[in-house]
N, C-alpha and C positions, 0 to 999 in steps of 0.2 A: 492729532485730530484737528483739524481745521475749523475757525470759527464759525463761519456756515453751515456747518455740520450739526455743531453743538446747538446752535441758536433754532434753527430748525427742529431738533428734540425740542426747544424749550416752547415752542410756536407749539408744537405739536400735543404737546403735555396742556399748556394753556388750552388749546382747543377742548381736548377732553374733560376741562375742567368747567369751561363756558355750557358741554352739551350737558353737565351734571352739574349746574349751579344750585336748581332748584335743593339740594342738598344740603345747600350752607350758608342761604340765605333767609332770614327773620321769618318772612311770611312770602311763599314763594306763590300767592295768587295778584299779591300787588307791587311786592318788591322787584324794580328791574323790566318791569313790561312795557313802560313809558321810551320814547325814544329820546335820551336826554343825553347833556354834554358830558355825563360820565357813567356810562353805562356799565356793564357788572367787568369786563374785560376791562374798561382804562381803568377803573380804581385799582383791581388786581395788578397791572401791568404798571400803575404811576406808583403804588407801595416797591414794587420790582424795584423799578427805577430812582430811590430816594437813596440820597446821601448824604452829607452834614450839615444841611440848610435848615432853615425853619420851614415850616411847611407853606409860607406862602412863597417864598425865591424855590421852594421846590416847585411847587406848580406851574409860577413862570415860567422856570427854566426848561420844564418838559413841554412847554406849550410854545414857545419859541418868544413869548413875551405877547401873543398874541393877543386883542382885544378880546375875544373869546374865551379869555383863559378864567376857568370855574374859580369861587371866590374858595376860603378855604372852609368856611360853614358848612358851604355848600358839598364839598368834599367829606368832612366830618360825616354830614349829615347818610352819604351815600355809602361810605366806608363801615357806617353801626350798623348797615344790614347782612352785613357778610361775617359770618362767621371765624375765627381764627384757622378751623379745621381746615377753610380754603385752600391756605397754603401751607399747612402742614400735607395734605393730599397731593398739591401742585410737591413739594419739595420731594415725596418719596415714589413720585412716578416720573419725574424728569430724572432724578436720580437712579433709578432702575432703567430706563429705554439709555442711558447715556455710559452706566456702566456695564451693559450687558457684552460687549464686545472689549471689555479694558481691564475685563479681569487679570491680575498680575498675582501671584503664589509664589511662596516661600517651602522648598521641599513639598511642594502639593497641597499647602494650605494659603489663606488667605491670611491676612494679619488685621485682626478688628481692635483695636485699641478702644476701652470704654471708660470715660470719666465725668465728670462733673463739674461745673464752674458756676460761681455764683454770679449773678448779674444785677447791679444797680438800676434801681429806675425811678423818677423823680419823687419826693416824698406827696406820700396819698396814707395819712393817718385814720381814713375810714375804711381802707382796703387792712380788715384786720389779717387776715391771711400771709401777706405779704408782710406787712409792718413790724420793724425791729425798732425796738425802745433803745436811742443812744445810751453809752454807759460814760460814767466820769465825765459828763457835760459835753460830751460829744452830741449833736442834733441827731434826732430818729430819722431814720432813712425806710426806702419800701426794697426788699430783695426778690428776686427770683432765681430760680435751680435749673440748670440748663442740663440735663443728661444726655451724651452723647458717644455713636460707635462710630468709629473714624478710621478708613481703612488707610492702613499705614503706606501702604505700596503705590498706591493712586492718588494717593493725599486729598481724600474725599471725603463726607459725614454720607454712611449709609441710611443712619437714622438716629433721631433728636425725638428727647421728651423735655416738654417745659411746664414748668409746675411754679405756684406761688413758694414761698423758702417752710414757711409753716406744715406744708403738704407734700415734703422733701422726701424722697424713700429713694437710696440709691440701687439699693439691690431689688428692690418690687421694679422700677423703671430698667437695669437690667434683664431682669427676668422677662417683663414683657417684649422689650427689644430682640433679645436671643428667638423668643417665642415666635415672632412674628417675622423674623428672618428668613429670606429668601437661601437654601438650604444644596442649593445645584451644586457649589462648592463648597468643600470641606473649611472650617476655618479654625482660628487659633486668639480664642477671647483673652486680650492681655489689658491683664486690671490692678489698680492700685490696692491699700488695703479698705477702702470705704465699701468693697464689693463683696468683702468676704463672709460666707456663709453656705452650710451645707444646702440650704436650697436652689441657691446660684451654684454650686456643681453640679447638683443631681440635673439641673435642665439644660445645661451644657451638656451632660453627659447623654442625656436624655436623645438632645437634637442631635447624636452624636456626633460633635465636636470635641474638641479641644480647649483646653484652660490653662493659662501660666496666670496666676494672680499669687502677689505679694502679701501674704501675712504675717499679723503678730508674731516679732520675735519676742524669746525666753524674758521671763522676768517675774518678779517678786509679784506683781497683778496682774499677769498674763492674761484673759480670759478669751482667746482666741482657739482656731480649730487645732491646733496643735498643742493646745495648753490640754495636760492629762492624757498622751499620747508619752510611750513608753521608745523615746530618742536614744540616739548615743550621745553620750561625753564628751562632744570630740565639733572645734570652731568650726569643720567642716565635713558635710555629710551628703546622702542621696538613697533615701529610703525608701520602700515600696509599702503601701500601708493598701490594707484590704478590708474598708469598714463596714460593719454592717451598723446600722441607725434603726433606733426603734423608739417608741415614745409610752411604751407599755414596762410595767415593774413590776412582772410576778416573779417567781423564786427562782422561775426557771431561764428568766431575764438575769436575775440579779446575781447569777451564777456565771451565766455569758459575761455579765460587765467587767469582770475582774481581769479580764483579759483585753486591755486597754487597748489594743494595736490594730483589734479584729471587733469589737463591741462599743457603741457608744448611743449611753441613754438622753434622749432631745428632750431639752427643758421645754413642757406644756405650753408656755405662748409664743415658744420663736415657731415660726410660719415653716412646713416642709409639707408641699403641695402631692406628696407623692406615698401619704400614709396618713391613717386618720389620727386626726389629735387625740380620739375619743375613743377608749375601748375598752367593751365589756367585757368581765371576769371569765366567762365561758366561751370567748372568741380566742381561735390561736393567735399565736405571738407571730406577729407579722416585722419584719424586716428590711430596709432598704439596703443594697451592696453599694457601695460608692467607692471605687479603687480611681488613688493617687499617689504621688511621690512626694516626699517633703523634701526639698533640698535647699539647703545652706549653703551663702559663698560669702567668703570675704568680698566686702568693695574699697576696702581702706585700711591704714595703719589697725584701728578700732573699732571697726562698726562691719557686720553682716548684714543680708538681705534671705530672710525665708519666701522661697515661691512654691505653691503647691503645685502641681503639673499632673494631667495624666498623660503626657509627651511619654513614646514607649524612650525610655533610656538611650540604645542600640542607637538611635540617630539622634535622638537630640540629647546630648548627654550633658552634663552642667556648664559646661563652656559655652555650649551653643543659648542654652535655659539663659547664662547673665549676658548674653548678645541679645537676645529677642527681649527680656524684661527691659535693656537701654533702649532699645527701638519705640518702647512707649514713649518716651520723650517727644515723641512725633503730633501725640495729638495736646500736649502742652502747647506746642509751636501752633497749633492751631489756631486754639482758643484765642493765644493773644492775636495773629494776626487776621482772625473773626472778630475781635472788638477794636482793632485802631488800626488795621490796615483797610476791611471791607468798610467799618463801619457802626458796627454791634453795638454802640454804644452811644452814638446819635438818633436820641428816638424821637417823634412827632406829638406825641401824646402822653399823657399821665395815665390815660385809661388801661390798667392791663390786659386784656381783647387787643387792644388795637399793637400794643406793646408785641406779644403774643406774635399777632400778623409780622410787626417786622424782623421778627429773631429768627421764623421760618423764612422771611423772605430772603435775610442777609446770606440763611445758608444757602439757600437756592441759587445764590448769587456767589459765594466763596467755591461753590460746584465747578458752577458755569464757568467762572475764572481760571482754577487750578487744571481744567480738563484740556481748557485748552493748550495754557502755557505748558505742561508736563509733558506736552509733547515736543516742543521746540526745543524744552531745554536737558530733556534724557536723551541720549546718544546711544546707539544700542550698544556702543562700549561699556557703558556706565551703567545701565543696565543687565548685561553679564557679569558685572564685578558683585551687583546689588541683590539679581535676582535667583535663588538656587533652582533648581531643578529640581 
């Protein structure tokens, strides 16, 4: 795909951002109406553009050193009226016009890699949200939770949640991701064990898709979805489990549960969006069906890897299962080369809003990069070795 191309979607994407500013910016009867040296498009387009400078050699530098060139107050000052949402909006509609024609499949599914990374940003001891108390005299620092779906085939972020580290929920941010997912093609959510939870398969299973996520393996304090589930004996396995979920304990519940493989009663404050937490005595016994596999594999002299899957067996059978869980690997590689390749981690401000704006915009900009070079440097050879049918 040619850089003109891409750059074009991203013009484009801007555009429709500039016709709907009034959206995200402070107060949309005074903000932006003035015809001034940094109107709502250059702030958007000059955060686009930053890289490891401070922000006055960045201003310089996109202004060519110009006499003209806005101080950095001045910037500040034009920058606090725009919303963060800006470009979280800008990053999932250039991403969508850019991937609609680059979709690549795995046996007919997509491959969504979902994880999370913490992000350092300058210490702000009043931002309590954020704020982590050093331990062993180490200095307090301020963190942020970067949630991210990254499709592995394109080597793109479909979509990002960024959250202060306080207000951290890996699987609420999952779920709303999957939720909000563009759905034309089937895909195959592959997740660490931070994700695990009957809520996050039932809405997988829901959008019907696919799930390979890693969980809790065997042990003395197991408390994972397979902890009280009736397994074999045996370092290596691949079982079909057919669960019903319920969060009700009458007699006639408590008879079903004894049958661990096919029954499992939900402790009252974990979150399952898809049965009431709440139920009176004379209302029947309501149920969810959630079927998966649990399968076991060695990866080493000593150590296994459990992944739950609803992948039907017949093609994806456990060989294939510990080939796609290694392919998460892919959005590890991301992450770091989103924070010291693009940039992620040269920020302009302490303020988190402003912070916020450049996380969206780096990945806007990791997009913009990867789309194009992935084409240069895949060879449709290299891609019949990679790609199944």
């Amino acid at each position: 795909m040619k850089a003109s191309i891409i750059q074009d979607l991203l013009d484009k994407s801007q555009k429709k951002l500039n016709e709907s500013m009034s959206q995200y910016i402070s107060n949309p009867k005074r903000d932006f109406i003035r015809n001034r040296k940094l109107p709502f498009e250059k702030v958007i387009s000059s955060v686009l553009g930053m890289e490891g400078k401070s922000l006055n050699n960045e201003l310089l530098y996109q202004s060519g050193c110009a006499l003209e060139t806005p101080t950095s107050s001045a910037f500040i000052q034009q920058r606090s009226k725009i919303n963060y949402k800006a470009f979280e909006s800008l990053f999932r509609d250039f991403t969508m016009m850019a991937m609609k024609d680059n979709i690549q499949l795995f046996k007919g599914y997509r491959l969504l890699a979902v994880d999370g990374s913490d992000i350092q940003i300058p210490s702000n001891p009043t931002d309590y949200e954020s704020f982590v108390q050093g331990k062993e005299g180490n200095k307090p620092y301020n963190l942020l939770h970067l949630d991210a779906m990254y499709d592995l085939l394109s080597n793109t972020y479909v979509d990002a949640l960024v959250c202060k580290f306080r207000n951290m929920n890996e699987q609420g941010a999952l779920v709303d991701m999957v939720d909000s997912a563009d759905d034309t093609n089937p895909a195959i959510i592959i997740a660490d064990r931070g994700y695990e939870s009957y809520n996050v398969l039932a809405h997988i299973q829901e959008k019907k898709w696919k799930f390979l996520i890693r969980v809790k393996d065997f042990g003395n304090h197991s408390t994972g979805i397979i902890h009280g589930l009736d397994l074999p004996n045996e370092d290596e396995f691949d079982v079909a489990i057919d669960l019903n979920l319920t969060y009700k304990q009458t007699n006639e519940a408590k008879e079903l549960l004894k049958d661990r493989n096919h029954y499992k009663l939900l402790k009252s404050n974990r979150r399952f969006d898809y049965l009431p937490s709440k139920n009176k005595k004379h209302e029947p016994l309501r149920m969810y069906n959630l079927k998966f596999r649990v399968v076991r594999f060695k990866i080493s002299e000593d150590s296994y890897e459990v992944i739950l899957t609803n992948l039907d067996k017949e093609t994806f059978p456990p060989v294939i299962i510990k080939e796609l869980y290694g392919k998460r690997w892919g959005i590890e590689t991301s992450f770091r080369n989103l924070k010291y390749t693009v940039g992620l981690l040269h920020f302009h401000s302490k303020k988190a809003d402003f912070i916020f704006q450049e996380i969206y915009a780096r990945l806007i900009m990791y997009n913009y990069f990867e789309l194009i070079i992935s084409k240069n440097h895949n060879s449709k050879e290299t891609k019949k070795a990679y790609i199944h049918d």
